[in-house]
RODO-2510 file (C-alpha; in nm, 4 decimals, decimal comma):
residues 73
     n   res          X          Y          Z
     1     x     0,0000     0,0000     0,0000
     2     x     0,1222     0,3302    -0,1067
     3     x     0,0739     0,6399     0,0738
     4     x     0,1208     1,0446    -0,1437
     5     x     0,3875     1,2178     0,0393
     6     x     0,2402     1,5354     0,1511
     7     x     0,4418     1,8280     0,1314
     8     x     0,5089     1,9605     0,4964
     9     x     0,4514     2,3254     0,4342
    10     x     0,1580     2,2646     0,2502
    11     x     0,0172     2,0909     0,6034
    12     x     0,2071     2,3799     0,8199
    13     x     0,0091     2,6702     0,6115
    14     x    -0,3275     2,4696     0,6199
    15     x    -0,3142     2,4503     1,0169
    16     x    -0,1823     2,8401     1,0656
    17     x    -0,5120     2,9310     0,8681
    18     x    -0,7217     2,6911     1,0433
    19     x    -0,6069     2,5025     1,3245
    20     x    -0,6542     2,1131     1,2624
    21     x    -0,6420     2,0750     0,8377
    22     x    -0,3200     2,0416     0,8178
    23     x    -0,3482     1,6856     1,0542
    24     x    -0,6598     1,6195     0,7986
    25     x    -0,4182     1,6866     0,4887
    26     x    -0,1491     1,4532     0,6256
    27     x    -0,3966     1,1955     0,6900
    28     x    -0,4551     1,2270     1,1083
    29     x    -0,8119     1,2684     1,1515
    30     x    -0,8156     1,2628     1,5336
    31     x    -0,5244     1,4803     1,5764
    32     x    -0,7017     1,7250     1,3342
    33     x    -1,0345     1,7238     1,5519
    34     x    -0,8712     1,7534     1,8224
    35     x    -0,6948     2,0867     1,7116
    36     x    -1,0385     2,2025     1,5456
    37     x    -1,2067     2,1872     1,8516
    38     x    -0,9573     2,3216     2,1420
    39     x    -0,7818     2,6243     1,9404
    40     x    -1,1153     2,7975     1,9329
    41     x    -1,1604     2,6495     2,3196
    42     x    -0,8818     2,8491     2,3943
    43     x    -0,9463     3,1439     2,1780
    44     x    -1,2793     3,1996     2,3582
    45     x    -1,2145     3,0768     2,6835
    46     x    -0,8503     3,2494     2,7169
    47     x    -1,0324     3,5993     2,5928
    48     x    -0,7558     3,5458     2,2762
    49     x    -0,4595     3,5071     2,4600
    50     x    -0,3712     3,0994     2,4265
    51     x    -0,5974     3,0698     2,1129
    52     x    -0,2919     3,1788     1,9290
    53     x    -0,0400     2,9717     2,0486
    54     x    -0,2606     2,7207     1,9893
    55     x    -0,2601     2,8105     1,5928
    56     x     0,1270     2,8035     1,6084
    57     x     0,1342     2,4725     1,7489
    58     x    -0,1159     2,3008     1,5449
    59     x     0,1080     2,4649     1,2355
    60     x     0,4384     2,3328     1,3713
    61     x     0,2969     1,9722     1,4870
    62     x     0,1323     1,9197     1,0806
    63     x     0,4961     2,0417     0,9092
    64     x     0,6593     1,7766     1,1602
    65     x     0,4127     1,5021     1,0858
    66     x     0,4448     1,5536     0,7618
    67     x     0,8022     1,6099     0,6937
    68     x     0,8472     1,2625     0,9442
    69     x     0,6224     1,0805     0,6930
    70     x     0,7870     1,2144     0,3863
    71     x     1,1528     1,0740     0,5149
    72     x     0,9973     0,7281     0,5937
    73     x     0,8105     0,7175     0,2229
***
């Protein structure tokens, strides 16, 4: 079984804009739901202040994923 290689900016852009697509582009479903429901958690129950590091991480955790799977393909 072959897997595409996703490109690990592609999945680090896709999560900046919205938290959780990125996982969904490199194929981690959970992960992504996960991230789709607690950045906006944060964002509303923070008053904005951990919503954003949430974006960040949810960016750098797809580009790792990603770039992980692509050396292993």
């Amino acid at each position: 079984m072959t897997h595409a290689v996703k490109n690990p900016g592609t999945a680090a852009v896709l999560s900046l804009v919205i938290p959780g697509v990125g996982q969904f582009y490199n194929g981690d479903f959970f992960r992504g739901l996960f991230w789709l429901i607690v950045t906006p958690g944060l964002w509303i129950g923070s008053g904005g202040m951990l919503g954003w590091i949430c974006h960040v991480i949810a960016s750098i955790t797809a580009y790792r994923r990603a770039r992980r799977a692509a050396a292993f393909a």
